[in-house]
C-alpha positions as CSV (number, residue, x, y, z in Angstrom):
1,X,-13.4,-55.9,-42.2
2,X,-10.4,-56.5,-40.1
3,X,-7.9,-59.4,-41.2
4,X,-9.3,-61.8,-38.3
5,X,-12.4,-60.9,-39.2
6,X,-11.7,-62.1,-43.0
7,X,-9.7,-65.3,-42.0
8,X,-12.8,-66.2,-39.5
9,X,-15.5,-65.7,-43.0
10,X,-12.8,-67.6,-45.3
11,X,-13.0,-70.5,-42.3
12,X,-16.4,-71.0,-42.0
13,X,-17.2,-70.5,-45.7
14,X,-14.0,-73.5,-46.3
15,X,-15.7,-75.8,-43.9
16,X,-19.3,-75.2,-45.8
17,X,-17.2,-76.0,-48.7
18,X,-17.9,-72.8,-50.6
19,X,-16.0,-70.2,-52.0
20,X,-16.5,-67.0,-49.3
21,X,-18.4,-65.2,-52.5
22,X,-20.5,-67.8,-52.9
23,X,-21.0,-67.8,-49.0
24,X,-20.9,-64.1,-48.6
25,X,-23.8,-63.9,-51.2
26,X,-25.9,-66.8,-49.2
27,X,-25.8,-64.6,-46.0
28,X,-26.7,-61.9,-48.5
29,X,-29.6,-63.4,-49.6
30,X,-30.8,-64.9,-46.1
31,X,-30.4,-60.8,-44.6
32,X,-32.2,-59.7,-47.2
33,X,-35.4,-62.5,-47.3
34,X,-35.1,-62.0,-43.7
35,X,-35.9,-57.9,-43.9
36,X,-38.5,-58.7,-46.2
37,X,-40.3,-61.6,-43.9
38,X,-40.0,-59.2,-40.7
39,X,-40.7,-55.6,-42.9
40,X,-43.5,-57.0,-45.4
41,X,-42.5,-56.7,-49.1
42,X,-44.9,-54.1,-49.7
43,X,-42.4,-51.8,-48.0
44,X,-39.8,-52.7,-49.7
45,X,-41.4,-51.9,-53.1
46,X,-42.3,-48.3,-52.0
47,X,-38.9,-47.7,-50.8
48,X,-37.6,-49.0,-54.1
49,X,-40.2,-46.8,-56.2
50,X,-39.2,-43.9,-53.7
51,X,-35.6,-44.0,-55.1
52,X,-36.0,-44.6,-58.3
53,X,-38.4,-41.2,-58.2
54,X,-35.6,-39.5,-56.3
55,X,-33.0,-40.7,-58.8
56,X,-35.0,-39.4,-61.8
57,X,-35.9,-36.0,-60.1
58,X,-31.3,-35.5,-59.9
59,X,-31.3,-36.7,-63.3
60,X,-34.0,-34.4,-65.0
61,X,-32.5,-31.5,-62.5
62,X,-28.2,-32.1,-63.9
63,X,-30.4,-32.6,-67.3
64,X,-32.2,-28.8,-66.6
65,X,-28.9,-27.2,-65.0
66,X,-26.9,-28.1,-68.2
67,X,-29.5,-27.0,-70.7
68,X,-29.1,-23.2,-68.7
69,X,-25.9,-23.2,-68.5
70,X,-26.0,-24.1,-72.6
71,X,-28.6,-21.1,-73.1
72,X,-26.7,-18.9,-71.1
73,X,-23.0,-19.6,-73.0
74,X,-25.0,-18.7,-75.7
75,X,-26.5,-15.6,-74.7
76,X,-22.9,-14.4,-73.8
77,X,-21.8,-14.5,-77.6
């Protein structure tokens, strides 16, 4: 965000007489109830399940890289 930018968001949020966090996280929230109005929540929940199932699959895969590389230090003794 360039410095204009800021001082323009720290303006408007002064003149709501709100901290810009607290303003920043209103606009936040609007965007995001927005998404869900135009996008349907439904999608929202896949997407959500979708990543978590992509997160776990890198997790268990680190978890399966490291248990080789254990097996295979200890097939080098």
């Amino acid at each position: 965000m360039s410095p204009e930018e800021r001082d323009f968001v720290a303006a408007v949020a002064e003149s709501q007489n709100m901290t810009v966090s607290a303003f920043a996280r209103e606009w936040i929230l609007l965007a995001c109830k927005q998404l869900v109005e135009e996008e349907g929540a439904g999608n929202f929940a896949a997407i959500a399940a979708r990543e978590e199932a992509e997160r776990t699959k890198r997790r268990q895969e680190r978890l399966a890289e490291k248990s080789l590389a254990k097996m295979a230090k200890s097939i080098d003794v």
